[in-house]
Each structure stands twice: as structure tokens, then as C-alpha cells.
The first five atom37 places (N, CA, C, CB, O) and aatype in JSON, in Angstrom:
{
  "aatype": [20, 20, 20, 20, 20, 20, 20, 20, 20, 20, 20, 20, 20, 20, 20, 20, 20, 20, 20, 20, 20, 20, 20, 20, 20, 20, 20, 20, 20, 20, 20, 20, 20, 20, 20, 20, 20, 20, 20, 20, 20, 20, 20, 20, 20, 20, 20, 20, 20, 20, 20, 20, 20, 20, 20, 20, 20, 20, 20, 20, 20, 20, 20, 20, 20, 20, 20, 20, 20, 20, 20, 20, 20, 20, 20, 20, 20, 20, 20, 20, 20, 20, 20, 20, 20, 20, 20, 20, 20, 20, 20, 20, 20, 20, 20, 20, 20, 20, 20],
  "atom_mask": [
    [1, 1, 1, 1, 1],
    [1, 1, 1, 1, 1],
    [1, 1, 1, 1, 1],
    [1, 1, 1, 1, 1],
    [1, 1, 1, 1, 1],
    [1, 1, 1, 1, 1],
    [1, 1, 1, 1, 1],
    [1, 1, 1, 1, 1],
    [1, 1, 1, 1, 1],
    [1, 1, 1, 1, 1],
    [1, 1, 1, 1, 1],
    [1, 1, 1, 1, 1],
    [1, 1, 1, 1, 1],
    [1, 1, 1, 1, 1],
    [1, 1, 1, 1, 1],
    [1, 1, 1, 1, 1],
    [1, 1, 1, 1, 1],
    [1, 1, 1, 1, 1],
    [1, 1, 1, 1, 1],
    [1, 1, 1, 1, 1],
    [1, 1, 1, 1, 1],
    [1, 1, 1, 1, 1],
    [1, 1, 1, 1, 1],
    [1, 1, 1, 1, 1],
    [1, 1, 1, 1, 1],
    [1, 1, 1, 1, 1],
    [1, 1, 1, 1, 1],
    [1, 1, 1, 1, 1],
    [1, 1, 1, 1, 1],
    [1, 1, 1, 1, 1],
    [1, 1, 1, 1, 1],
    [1, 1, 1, 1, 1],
    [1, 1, 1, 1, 1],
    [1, 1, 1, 1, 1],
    [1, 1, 1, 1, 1],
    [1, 1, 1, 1, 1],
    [1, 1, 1, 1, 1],
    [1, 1, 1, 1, 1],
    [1, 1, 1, 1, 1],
    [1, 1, 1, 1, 1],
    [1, 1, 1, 1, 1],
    [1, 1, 1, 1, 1],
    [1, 1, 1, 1, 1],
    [1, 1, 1, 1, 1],
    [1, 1, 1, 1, 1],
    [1, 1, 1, 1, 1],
    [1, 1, 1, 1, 1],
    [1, 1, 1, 1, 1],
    [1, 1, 1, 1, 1],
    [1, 1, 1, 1, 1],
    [1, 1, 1, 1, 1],
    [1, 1, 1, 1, 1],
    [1, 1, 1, 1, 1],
    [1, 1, 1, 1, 1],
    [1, 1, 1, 1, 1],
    [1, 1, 1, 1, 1],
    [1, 1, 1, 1, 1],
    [1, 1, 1, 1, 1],
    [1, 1, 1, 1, 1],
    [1, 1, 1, 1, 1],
    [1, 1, 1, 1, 1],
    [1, 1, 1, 1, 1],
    [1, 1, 1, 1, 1],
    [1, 1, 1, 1, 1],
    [1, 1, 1, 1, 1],
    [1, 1, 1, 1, 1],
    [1, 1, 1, 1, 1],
    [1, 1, 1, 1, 1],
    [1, 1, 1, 1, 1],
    [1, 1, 1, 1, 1],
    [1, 1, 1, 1, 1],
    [1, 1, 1, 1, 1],
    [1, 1, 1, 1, 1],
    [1, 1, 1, 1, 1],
    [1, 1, 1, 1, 1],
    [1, 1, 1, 1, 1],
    [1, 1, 1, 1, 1],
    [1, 1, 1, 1, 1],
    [1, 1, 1, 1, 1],
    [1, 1, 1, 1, 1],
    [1, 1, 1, 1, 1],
    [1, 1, 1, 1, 1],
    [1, 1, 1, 1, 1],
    [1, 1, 1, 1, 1],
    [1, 1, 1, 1, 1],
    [1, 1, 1, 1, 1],
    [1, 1, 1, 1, 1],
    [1, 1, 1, 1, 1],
    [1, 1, 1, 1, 1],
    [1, 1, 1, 1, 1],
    [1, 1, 1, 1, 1],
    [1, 1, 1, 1, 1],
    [1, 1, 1, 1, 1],
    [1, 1, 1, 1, 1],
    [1, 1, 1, 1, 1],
    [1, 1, 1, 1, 1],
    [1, 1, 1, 1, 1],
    [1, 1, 1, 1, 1],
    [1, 1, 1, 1, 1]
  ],
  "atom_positions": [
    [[57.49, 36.89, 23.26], [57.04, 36.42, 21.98], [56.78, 37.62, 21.08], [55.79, 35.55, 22.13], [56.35, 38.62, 21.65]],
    [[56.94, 37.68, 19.93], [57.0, 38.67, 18.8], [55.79, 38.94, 18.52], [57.67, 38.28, 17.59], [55.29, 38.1, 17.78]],
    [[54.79, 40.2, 18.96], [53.61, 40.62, 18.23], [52.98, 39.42, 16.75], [54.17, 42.24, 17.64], [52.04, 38.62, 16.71]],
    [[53.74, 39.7, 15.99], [53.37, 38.73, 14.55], [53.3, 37.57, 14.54], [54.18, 38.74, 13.52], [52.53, 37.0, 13.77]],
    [[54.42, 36.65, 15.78], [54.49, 35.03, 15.36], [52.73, 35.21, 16.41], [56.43, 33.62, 16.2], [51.77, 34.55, 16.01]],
    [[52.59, 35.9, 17.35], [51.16, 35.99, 18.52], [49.95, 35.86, 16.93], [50.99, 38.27, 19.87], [49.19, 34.92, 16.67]],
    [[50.12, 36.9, 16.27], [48.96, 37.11, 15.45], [48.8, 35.85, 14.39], [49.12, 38.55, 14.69], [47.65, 35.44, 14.19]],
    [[49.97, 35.21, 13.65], [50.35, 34.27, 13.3], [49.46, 33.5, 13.92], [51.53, 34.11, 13.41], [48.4, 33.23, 13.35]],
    [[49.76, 33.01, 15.24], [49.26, 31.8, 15.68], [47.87, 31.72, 15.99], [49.93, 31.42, 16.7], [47.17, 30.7, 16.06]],
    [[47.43, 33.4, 16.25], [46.17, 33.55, 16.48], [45.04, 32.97, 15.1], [46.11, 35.12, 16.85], [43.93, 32.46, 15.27]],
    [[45.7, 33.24, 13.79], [45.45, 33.21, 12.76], [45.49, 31.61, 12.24], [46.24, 34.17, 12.22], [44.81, 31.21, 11.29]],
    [[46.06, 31.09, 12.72], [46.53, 29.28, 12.62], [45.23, 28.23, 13.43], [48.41, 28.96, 13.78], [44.51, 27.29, 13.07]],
    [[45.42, 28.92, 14.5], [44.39, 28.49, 15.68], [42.77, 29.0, 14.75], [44.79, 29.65, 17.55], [41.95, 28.21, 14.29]],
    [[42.71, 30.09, 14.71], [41.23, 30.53, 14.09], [41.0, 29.28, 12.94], [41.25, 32.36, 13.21], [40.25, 28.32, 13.17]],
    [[41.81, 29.45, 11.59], [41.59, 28.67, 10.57], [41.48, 27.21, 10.78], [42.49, 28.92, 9.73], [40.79, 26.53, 10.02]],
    [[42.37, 26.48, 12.16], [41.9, 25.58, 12.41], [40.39, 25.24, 13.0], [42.72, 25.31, 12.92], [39.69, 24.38, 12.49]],
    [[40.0, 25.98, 14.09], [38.87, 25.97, 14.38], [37.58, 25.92, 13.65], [38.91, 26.68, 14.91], [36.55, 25.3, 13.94]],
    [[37.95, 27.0, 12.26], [36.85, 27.03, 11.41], [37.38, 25.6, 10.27], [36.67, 28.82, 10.63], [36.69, 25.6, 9.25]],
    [[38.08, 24.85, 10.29], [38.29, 23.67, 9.59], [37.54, 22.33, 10.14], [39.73, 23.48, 9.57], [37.06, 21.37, 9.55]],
    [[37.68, 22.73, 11.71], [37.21, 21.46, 12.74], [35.87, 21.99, 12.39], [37.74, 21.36, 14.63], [35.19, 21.1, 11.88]],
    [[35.19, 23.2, 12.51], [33.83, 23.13, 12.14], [33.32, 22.61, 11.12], [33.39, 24.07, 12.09], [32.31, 21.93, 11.25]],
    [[33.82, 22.77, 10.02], [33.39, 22.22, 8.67], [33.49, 20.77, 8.48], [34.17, 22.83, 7.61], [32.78, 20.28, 7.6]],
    [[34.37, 19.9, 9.24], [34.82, 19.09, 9.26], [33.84, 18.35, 9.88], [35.9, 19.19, 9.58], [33.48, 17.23, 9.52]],
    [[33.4, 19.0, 10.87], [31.88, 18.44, 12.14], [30.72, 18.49, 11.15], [31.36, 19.83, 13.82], [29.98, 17.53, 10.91]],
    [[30.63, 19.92, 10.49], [29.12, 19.67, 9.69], [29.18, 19.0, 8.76], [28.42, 20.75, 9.13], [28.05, 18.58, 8.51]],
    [[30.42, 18.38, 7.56], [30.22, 17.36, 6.95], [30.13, 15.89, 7.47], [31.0, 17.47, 6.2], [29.94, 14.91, 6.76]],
    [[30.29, 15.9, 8.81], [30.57, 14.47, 9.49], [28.61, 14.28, 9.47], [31.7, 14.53, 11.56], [27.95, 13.33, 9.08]],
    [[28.14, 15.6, 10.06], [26.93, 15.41, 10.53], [25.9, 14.83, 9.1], [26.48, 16.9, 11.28], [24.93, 14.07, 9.12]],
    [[26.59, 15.59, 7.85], [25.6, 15.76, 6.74], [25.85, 14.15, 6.26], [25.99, 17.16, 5.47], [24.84, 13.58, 5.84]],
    [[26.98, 13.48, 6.28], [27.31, 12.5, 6.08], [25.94, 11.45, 6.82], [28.78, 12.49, 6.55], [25.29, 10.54, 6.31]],
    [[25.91, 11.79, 7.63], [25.62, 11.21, 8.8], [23.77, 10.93, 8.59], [26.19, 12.32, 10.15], [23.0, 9.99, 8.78]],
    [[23.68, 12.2, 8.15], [22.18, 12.34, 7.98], [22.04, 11.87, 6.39], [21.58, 14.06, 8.32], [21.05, 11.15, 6.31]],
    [[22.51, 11.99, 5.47], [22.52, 11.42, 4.42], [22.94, 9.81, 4.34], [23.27, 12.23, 3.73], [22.9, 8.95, 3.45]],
    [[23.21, 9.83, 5.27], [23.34, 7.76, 5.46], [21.9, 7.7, 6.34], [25.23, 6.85, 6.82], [21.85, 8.92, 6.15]],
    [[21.45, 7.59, 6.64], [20.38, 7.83, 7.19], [18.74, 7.81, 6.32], [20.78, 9.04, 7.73], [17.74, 7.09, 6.27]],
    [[19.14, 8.86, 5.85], [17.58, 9.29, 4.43], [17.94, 8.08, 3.21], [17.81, 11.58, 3.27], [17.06, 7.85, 2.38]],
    [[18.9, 7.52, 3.17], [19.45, 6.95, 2.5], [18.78, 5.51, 2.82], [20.8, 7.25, 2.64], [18.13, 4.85, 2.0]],
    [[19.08, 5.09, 4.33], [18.63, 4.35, 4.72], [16.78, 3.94, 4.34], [19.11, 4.67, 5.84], [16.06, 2.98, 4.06]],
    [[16.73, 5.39, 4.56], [14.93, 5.19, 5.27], [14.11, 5.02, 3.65], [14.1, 7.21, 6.46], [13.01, 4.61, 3.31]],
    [[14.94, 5.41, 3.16], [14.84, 5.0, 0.95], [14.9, 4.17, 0.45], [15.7, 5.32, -0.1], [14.43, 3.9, -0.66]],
    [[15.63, 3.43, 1.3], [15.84, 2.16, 0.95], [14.73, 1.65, 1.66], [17.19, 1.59, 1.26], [13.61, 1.6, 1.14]],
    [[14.86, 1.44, 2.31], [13.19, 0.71, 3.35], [12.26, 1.32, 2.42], [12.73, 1.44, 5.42], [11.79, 0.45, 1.68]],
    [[11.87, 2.32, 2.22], [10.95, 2.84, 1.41], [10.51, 1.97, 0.41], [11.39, 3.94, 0.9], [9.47, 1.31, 0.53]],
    [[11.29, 1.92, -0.66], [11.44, 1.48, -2.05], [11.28, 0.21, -1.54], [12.76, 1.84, -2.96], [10.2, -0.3, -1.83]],
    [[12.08, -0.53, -0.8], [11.52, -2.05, -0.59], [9.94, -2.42, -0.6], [12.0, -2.51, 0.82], [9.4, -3.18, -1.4]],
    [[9.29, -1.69, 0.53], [8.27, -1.71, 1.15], [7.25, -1.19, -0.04], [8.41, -0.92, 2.48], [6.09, -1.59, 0.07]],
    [[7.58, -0.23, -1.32], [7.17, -0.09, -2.29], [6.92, -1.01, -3.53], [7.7, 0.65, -2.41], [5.91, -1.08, -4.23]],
    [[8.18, -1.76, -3.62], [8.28, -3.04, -4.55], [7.81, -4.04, -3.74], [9.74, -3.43, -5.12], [7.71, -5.12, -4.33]],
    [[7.41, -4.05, -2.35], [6.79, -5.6, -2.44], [5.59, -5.35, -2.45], [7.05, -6.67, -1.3], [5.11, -6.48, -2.6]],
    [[4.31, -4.3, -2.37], [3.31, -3.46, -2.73], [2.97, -3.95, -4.05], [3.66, -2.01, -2.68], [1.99, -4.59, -4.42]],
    [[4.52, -3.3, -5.03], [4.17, -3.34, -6.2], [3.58, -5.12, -6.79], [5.5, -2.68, -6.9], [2.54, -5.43, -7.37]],
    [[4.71, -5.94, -6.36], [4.54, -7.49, -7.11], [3.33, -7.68, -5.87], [6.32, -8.92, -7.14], [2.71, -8.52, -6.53]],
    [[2.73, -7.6, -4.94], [1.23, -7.77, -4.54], [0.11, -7.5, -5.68], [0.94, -6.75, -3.34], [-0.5, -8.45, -6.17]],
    [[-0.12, -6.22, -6.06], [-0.62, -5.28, -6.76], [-0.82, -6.24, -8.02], [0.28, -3.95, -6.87], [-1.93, -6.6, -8.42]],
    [[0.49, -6.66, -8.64], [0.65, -7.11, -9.6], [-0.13, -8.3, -9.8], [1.78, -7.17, -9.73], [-0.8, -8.67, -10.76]],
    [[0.18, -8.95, -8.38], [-0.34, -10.43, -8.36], [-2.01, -10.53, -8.56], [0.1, -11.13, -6.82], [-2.7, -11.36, -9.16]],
    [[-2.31, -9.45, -7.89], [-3.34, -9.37, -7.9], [-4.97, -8.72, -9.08], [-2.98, -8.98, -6.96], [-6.2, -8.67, -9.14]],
    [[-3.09, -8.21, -10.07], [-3.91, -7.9, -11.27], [-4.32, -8.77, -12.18], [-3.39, -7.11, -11.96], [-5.26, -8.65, -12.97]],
    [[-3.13, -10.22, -11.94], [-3.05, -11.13, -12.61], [-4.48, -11.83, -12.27], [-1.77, -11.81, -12.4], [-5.35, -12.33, -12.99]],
    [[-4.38, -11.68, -11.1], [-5.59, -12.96, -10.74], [-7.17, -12.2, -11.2], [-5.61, -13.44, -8.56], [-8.15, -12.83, -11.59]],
    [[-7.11, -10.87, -11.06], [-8.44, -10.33, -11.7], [-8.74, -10.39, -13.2], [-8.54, -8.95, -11.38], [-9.84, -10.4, -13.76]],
    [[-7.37, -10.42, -13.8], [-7.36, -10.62, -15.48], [-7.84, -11.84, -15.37], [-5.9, -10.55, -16.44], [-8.83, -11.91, -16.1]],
    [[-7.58, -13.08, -14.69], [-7.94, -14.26, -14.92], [-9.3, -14.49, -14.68], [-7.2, -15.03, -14.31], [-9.75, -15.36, -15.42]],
    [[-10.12, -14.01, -13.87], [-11.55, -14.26, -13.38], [-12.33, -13.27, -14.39], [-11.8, -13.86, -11.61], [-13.48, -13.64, -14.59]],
    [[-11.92, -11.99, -15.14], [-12.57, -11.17, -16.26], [-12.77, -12.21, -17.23], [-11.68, -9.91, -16.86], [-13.86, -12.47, -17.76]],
    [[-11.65, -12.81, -17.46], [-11.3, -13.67, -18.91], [-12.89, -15.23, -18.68], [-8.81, -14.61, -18.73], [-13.69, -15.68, -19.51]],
    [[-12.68, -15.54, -17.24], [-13.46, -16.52, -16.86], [-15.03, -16.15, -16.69], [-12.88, -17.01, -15.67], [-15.92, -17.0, -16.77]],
    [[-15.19, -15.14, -16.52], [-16.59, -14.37, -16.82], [-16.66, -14.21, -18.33], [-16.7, -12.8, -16.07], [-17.56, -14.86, -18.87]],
    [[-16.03, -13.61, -18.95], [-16.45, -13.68, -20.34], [-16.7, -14.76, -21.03], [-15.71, -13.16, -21.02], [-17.62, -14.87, -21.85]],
    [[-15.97, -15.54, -20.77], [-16.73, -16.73, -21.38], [-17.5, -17.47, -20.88], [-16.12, -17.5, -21.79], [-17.97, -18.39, -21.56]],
    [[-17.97, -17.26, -19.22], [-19.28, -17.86, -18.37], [-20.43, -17.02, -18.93], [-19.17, -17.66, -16.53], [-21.59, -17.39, -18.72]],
    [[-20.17, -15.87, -19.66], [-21.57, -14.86, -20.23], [-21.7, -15.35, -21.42], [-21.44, -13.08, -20.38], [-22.8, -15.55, -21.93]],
    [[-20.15, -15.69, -22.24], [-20.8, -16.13, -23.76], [-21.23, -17.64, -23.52], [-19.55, -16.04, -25.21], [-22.14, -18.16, -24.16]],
    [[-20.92, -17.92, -23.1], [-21.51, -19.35, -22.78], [-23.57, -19.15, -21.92], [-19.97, -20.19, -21.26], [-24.58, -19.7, -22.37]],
    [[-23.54, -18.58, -21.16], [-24.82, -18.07, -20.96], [-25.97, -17.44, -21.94], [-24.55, -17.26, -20.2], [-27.18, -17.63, -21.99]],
    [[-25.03, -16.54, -22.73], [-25.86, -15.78, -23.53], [-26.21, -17.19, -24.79], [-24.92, -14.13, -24.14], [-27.39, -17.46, -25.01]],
    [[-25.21, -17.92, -25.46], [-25.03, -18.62, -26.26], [-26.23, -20.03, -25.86], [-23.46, -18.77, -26.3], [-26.68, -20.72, -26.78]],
    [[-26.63, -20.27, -24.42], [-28.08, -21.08, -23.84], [-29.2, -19.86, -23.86], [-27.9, -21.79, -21.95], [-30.38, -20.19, -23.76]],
    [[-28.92, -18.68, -23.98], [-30.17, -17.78, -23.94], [-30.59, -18.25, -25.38], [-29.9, -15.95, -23.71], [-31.78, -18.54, -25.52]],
    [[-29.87, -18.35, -26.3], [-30.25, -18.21, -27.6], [-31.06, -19.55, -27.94], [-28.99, -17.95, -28.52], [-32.2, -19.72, -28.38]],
    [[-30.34, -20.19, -27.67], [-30.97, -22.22, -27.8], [-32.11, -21.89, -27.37], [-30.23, -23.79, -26.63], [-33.01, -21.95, -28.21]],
    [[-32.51, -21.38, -25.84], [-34.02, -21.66, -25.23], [-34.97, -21.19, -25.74], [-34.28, -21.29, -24.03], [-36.11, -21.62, -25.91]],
    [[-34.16, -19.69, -26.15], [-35.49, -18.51, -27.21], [-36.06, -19.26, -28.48], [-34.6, -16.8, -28.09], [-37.22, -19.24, -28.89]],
    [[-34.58, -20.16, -29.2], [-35.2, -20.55, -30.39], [-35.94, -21.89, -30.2], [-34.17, -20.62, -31.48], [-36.6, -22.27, -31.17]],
    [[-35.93, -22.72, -29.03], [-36.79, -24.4, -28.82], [-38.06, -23.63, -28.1], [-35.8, -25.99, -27.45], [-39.01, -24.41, -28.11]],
    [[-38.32, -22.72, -27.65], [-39.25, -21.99, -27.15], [-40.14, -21.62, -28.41], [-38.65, -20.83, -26.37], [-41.33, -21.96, -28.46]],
    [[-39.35, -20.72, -29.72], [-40.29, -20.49, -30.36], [-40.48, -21.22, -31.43], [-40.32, -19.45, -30.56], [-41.38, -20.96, -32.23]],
    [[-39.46, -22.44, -31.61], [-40.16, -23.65, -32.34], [-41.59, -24.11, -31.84], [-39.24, -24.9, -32.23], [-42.54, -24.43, -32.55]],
    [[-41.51, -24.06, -29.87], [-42.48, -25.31, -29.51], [-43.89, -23.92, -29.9], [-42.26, -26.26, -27.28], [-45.02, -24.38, -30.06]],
    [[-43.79, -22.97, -29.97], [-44.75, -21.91, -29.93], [-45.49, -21.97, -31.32], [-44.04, -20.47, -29.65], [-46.71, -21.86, -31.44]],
    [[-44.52, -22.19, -32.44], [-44.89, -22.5, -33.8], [-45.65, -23.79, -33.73], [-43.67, -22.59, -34.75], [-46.8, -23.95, -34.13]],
    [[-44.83, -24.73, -33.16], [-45.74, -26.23, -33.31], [-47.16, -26.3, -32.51], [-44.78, -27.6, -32.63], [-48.1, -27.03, -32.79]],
    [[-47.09, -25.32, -31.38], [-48.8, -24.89, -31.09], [-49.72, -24.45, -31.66], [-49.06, -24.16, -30.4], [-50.88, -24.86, -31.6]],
    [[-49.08, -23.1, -32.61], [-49.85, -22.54, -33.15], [-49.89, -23.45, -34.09], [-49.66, -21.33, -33.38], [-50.96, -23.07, -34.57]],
    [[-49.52, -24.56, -34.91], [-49.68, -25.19, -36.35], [-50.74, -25.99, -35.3], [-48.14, -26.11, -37.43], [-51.85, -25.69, -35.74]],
    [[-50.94, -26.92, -34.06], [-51.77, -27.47, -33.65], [-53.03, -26.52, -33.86], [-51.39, -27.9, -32.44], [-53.92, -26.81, -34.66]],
    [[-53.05, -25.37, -33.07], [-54.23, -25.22, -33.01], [-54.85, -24.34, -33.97], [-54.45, -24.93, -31.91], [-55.54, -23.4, -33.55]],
    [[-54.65, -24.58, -35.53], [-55.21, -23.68, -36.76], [-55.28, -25.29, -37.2], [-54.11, -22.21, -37.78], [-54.83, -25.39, -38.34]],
    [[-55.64, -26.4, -36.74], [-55.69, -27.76, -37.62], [-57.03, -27.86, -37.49], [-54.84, -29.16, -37.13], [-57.63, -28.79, -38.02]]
  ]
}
């Protein structure tokens, strides 16, 4: 065999080898990027159903704020009635007892 077609082939064989390598570490990166890909997806799921919980649950606290505010104005609004039949009946004492 001819020195050159030897080095030739030596040179054919190498470049293949370093092709099959590259060829392996994109298989692997592939591989691992389907993967993180995966676990992102689970992620984000497990994030959005968090989120519409969260949500649900903001809804239902807006609704019981809204239901307190008007159980206080409604409270405060009998504070006022009792203070003022209180100090009517306090007036109609005092007009009793200056008679």
C-alpha cells in the first residue's frame, strides 16, 4: 500500500471518528434538552394550576372584603340610630326632671 493512500486513510478514519463524536454529543444534548424541556413543562403546569388556585382564591377574599364592608356600614349606620334614640330618651329625662 502507498505511504499517502495509508496517511489518506489514516486521515478519513480520524475525521470520521471526530464526526461520530460530535454526532454522540449532539445526540446527548438533544437528549438532555428534551428532557429540561420536559421538566418545564411540568413546571409551568404545576405553576398555572397554583396560579388559577391563587386566583380563585383572590376572588373569594374580594368577595367576603366587599361583604364586610357593608356588614360595618350597616353596623356603624345602627351605631348611629342607638346614639341618637339614646340621646333623645336622655333629653326626654332631662325635660322630665327640670318639670
Amino acid at each position: 500500500m502507498d505511504p499517502n493512500q495509508l496517511t489518506i486513510s489514516a486521515q478519513e478514519t480520524d475525521a470520521l471518528l471526530h464526526l461520530e463524536e460530535r454526532i454522540l454529543r449532539a445526540v446527548e444534548l438533544v437528549g438532555s434538552l428534551r428532557a429540561e424541556k420536559q421538566a418545564i413543562a411540568a413546571e409551568k403546569a404545576k405553576l398555572l394550576a397554583e396560579k388559577d388556585t391563587l386566583e380563585a382564591e383572590l376572588a373569594l377574599a374580594r368577595e367576603s372584603a366587599e361583604e364586610l364592608r357593608q356588614e360595618l356600614a350597616s353596623l356603624r349606620d345602627d351605631r348611629e340610630k342607638v346614639k341618637n334614640r339614646i340621646e333623645h330618651l336622655l333629653g326626654q329625662m332631662d325635660s322630665l326632671g327640670s318639670v
